[in-house]
C-alpha positions in Angstrom: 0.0 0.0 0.0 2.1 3.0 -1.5 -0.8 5.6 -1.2 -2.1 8.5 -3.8 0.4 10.3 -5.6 -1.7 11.9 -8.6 -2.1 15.6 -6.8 -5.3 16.2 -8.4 -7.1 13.4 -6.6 -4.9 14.0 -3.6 -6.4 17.5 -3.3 -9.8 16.8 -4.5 -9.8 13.4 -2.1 -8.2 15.0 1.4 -10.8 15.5 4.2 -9.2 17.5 6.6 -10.1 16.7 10.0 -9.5 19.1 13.1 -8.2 16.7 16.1 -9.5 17.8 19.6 -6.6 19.1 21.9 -4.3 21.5 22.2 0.1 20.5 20.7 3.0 22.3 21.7 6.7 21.7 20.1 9.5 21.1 23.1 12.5 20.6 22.7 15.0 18.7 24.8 18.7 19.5 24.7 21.0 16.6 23.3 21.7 13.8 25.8 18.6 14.7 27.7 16.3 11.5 28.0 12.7 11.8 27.1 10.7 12.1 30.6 8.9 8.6 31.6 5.1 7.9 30.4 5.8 10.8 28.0 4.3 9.5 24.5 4.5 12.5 21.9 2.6 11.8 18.2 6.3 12.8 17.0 9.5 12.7 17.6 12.5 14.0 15.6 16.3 14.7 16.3 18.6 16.9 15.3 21.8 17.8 16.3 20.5 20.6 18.3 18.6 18.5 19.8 15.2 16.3 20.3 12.2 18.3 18.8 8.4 16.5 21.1 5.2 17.3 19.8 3.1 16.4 22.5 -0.2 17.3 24.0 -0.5 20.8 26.1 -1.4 19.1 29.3 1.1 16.4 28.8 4.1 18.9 28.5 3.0 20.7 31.3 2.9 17.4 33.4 6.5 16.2 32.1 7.8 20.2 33.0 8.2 21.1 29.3 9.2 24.7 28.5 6.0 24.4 25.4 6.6 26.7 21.6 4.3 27.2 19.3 0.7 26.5 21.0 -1.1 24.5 17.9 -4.2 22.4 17.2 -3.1 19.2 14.5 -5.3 18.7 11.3 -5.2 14.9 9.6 -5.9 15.0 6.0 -7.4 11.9 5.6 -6.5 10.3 2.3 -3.1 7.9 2.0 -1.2 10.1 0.3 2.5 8.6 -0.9 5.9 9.5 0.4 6.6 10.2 -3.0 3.6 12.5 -4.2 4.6 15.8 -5.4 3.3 19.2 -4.9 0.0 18.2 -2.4 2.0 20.1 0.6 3.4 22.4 -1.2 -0.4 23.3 -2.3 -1.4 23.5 0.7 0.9 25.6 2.7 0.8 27.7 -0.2 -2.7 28.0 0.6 -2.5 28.5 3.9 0.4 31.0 3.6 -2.0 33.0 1.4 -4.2 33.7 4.6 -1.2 34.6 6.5 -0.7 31.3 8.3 2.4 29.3 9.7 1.8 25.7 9.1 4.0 22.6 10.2 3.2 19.6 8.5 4.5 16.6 9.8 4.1 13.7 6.9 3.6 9.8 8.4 3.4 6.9 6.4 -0.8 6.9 5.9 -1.8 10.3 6.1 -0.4 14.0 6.3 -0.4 16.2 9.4 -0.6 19.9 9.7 0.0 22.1 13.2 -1.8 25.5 12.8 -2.0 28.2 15.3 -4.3 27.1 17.5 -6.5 30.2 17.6 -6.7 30.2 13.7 -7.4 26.2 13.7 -11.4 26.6 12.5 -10.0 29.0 9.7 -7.6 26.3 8.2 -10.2 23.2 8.4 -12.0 25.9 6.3 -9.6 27.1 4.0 -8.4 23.6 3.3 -12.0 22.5 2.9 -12.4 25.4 0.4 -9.5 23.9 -1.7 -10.7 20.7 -1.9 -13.9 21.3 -3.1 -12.2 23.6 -5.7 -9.9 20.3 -6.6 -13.2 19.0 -7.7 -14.5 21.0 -10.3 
């Protein structure tokens, strides 16, 4: 199961769904082990160091000094490691409003983290450009 690659249905196809809870990006210096019971939806290093995204609450439990307060969006359609253009699309439209994005992509399905207090304005943005996708 490689996933969509053909943008056109990719865009048309995604129904972007706004995930309840609030994310925040931590960071924890190099050599620094992850605190116990902490289970973040990513996790990525860099020589600077570990970059969490983890729930709100669950940073503030572990004592995690939280950046970039954000609400996750799913675009739910398999999309392939190897598609071209279908995030590029979308940040573009997103951009276009004035909006950071972060996307994050997995192995089944794209992830974007969008200021939290423009979250409703994304789902409808990227809403709008599916529907677009489709005529």
């Amino acid at each position: 199961m490689t996933g969509e690659t053909d943008l056109k249905t990719l865009l048309a196809s995604m129904r972007p769904e706004l995930l309840d809870g609030i994310y925040i990006f931590a960071t924890l210096a190099p050599g620094v082990a992850q605190p116990d019971g902490l289970e973040p939806v990513m996790v990525f290093r860099e020589r600077e160091g570990t970059t969490l995204i983890v729930t709100e609450a669950a940073a503030r439990a572990a004592g995690l000094t939280a950046s970039f307060r954000c609400r996750m969006i799913t675009l739910d359609i398999h999309s392939s490691l190897e598609a071209v253009g279908f995030l590029a699309a979308i940040t573009t439209r997103l951009a276009t409003a004035g909006m950071g994005v972060n996307p994050v992509s997995a192995f089944y399905h794209d992830h974007l983290f969008v200021p939290a207090e423009r979250a409703e304005e994304a789902l409808r943005l990227l809403k709008k450009l599916a529907k677009e996708s489709r005529l």
